[in-house]
C-alpha positions in Angstrom: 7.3 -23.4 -3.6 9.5 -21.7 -1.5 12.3 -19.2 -1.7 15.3 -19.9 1.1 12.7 -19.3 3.7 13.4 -19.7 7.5 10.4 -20.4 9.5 10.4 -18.9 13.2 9.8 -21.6 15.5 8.3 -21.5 19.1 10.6 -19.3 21.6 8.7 -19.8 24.6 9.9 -16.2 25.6 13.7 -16.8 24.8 14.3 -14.0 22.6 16.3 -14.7 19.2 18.1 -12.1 16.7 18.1 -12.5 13.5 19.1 -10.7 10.7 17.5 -12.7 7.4 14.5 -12.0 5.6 11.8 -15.2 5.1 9.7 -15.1 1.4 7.6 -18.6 0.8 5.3 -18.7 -2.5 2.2 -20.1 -0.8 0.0 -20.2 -4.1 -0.2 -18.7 -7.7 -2.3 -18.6 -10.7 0.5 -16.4 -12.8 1.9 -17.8 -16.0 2.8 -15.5 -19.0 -0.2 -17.5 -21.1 -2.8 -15.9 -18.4 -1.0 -11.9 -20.3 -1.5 -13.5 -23.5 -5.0 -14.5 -23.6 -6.0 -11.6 -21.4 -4.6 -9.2 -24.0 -5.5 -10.5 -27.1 -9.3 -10.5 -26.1 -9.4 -7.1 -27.4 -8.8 -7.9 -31.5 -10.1 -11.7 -31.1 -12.9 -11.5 -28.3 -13.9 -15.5 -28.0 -11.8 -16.9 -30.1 -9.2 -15.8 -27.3 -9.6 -18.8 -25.0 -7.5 -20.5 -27.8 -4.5 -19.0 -26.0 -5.5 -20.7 -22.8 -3.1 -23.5 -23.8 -0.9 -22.6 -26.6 2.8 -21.9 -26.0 3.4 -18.7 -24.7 6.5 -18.1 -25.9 5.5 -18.2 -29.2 3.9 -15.1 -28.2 6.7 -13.0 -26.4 6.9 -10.4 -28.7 3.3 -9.2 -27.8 4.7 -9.4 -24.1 7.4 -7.2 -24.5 5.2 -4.8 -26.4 2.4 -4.6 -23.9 6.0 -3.7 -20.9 7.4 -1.7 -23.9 3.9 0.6 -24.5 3.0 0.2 -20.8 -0.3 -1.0 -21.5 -0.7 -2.8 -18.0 -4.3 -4.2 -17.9 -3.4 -7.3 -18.8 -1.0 -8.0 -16.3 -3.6 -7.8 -13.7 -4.7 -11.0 -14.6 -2.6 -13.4 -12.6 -2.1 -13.4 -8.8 0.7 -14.4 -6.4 0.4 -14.9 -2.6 3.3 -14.9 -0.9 3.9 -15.2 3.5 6.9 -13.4 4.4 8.7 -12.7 8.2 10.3 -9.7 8.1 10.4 -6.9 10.9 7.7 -4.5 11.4 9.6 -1.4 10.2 9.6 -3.6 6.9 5.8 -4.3 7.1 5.1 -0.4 7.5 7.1 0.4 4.5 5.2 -2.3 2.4 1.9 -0.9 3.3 2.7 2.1 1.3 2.2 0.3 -1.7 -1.9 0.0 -2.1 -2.0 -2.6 -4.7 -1.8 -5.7 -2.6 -4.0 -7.2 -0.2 -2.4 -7.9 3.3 -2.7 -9.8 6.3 -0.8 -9.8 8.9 -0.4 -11.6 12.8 -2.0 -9.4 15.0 -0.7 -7.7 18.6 -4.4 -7.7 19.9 -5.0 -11.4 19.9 -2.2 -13.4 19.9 1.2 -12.8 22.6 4.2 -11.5 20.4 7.2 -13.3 20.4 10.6 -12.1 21.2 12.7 -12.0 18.2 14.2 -9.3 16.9 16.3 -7.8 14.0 20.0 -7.2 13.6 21.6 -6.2 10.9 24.0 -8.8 9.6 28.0 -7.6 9.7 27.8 -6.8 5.5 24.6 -3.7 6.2 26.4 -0.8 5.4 25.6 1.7 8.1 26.9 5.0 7.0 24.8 7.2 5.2 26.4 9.7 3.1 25.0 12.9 1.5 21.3 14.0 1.4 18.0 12.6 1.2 17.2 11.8 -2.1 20.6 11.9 -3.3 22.8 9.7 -1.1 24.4 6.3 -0.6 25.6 4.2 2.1 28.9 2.7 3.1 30.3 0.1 5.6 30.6 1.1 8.7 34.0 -0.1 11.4 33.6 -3.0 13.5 33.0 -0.6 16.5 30.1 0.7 14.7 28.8 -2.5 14.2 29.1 -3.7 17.3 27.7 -0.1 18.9 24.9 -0.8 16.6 24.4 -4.2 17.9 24.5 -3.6 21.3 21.9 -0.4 21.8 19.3 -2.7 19.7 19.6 -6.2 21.3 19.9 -3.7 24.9 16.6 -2.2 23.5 14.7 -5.0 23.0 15.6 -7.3 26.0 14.2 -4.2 28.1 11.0 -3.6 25.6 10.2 -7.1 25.8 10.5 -7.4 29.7 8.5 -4.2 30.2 5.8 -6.0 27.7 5.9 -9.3 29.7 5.3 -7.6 33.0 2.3 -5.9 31.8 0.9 -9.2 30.6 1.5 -10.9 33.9 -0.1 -8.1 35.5 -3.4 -8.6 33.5 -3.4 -5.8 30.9 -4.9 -6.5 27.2 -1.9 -7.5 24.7 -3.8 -4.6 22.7 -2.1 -2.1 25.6 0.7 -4.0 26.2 2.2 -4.3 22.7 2.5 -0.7 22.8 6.1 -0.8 24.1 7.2 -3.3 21.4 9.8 -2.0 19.2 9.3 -2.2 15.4 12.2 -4.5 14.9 10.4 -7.1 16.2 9.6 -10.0 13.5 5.7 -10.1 12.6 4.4 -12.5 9.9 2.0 -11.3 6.3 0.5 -12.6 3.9 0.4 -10.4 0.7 -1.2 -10.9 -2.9 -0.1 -9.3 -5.9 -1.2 -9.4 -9.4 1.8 -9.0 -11.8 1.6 -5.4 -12.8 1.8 -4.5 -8.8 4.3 -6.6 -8.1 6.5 -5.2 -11.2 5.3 -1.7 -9.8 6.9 -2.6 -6.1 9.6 -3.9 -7.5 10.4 -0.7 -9.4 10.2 1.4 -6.2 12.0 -1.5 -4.0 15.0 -2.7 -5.6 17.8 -0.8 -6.7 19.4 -2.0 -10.5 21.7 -0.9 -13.2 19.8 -0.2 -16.2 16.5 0.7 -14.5 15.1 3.9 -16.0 14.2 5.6 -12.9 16.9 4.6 -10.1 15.2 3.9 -6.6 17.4 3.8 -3.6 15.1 1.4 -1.4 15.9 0.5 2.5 18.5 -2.6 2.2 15.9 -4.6 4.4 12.8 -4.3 2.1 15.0 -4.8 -0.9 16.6 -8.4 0.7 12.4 -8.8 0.9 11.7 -7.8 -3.0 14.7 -9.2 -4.2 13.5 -13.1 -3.0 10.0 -12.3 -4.4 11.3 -11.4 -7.6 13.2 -14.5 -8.0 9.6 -16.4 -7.2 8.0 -14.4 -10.0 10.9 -14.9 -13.1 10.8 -18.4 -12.3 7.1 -18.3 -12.9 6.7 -15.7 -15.2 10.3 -15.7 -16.9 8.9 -14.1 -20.4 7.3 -11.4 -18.2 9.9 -10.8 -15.9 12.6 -10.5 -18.9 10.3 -7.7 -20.6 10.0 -5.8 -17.5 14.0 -5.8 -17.5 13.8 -4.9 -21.5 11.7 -1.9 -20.5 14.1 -0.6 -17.9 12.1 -1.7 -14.5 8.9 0.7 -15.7 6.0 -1.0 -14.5 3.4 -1.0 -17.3 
């Protein structure tokens, strides 16, 4: 399953901007069944693995108490691997979160290619008031295109300065040191439910969410695709983690 992704093909050195996010499902054991029997071990111990393969929605109201009460354990039985292309500066913020396992291309063995981001015409680019208590607006076609220009200038010189050092010999390990962090890289990352609720929390920004987040637009174009993947496969789930106003439990 897959998720309007975009897979970089082969450059051979020609460097390409882009501006979208890629988010493909590679594989998942996550259904709302796998909460179900997980929670109700704890009043029916064996007799639990009758929930295996009974309806789950016949059991949503347990669901939306165990988002409602925040009692999370049960969550953490499912698990979703996703591969996503996104730019480094993306990658960096992800990491923050410690509740996934990643892996990502690596610099040291493998030549990088040249493509780059750019923010697509819509990114608002104008950031008004303080940290922690601000919002962004569009910015003028000049902006834009000022914006455009010093990045795409930027990384045509990066990448050049890169190449030369690999023609001369020296380790990609050394050499990727001049790379900027708009360049794409590639992950894989595997949540369980109850981290990915908890990076979504942090990562998107919604009406009715109990604590408002105001994430970088780029990492929320990421979480926004990965949580379409997970209400289509966990849909009773994903409604009682709107219910409980985005808390992950």
């Amino acid at each position: 399953m897959s998720e309007e992704t975009t897979p970089i093909a082969p450059t051979e050195h020609l460097p390409t901007f882009r501006s979208e996010m890629s988010v493909e499902l590679v594989k998942a054991s996550a259904s709302d069944a796998d909460v179900i029997w997980a929670a109700r071990v704890s009043t029916a111990g064996e007799q639990s693995l009758e929930e295996v393969s009974k309806d789950p929605s016949r059991s949503a109201g347990l669901i939306n108490y165990l988002a409602r009460e925040r009692h999370g354990s049960p969550f953490e039985h499912t698990s979703m691997t996703f591969f996503i292309s996104a730019p480094i500066f993306v990658f960096r913020e992800f990491m923050r979160h410690r509740i996934a396992s990643y892996n990502e291309e690596s610099g040291r063995y493998r030549e990088l290619r040249p493509i780059f981001y750019i923010p697509a015409p819509d990114r608002k680019l104008i950031q008004i008031g303080k940290t922690g208590s601000y919002s962004f607006i569009d910015g003028t076609p000049e902006q834009y295109e000022v914006t455009v220009e010093a990045m795409k200038e930027s990384y045509l010189f990066s990448y050049e300065r890169y190449q030369k050092m690999l023609d001369a010999g020296i380790a990609r390990e050394v050499a990727r040191a001049v790379l900027p962090v708009g360049l794409y890289s590639s992950m894989y990352v595997t949540m369980n439910a109850r981290a990915l609720m908890n990076f979504l929390s942090l990562r998107t920004s919604r009406e009715g969410s109990h604590f408002p987040s105001y994430p970088q637009r780029e990492i929320e174009m990421v979480a926004e695709k990965m949580e379409d993947v997970f209400a289509a496969l966990m849909p009773l789930t994903h409604g009682a983690f709107e219910k409980s106003g985005r808390i992950a439990p």
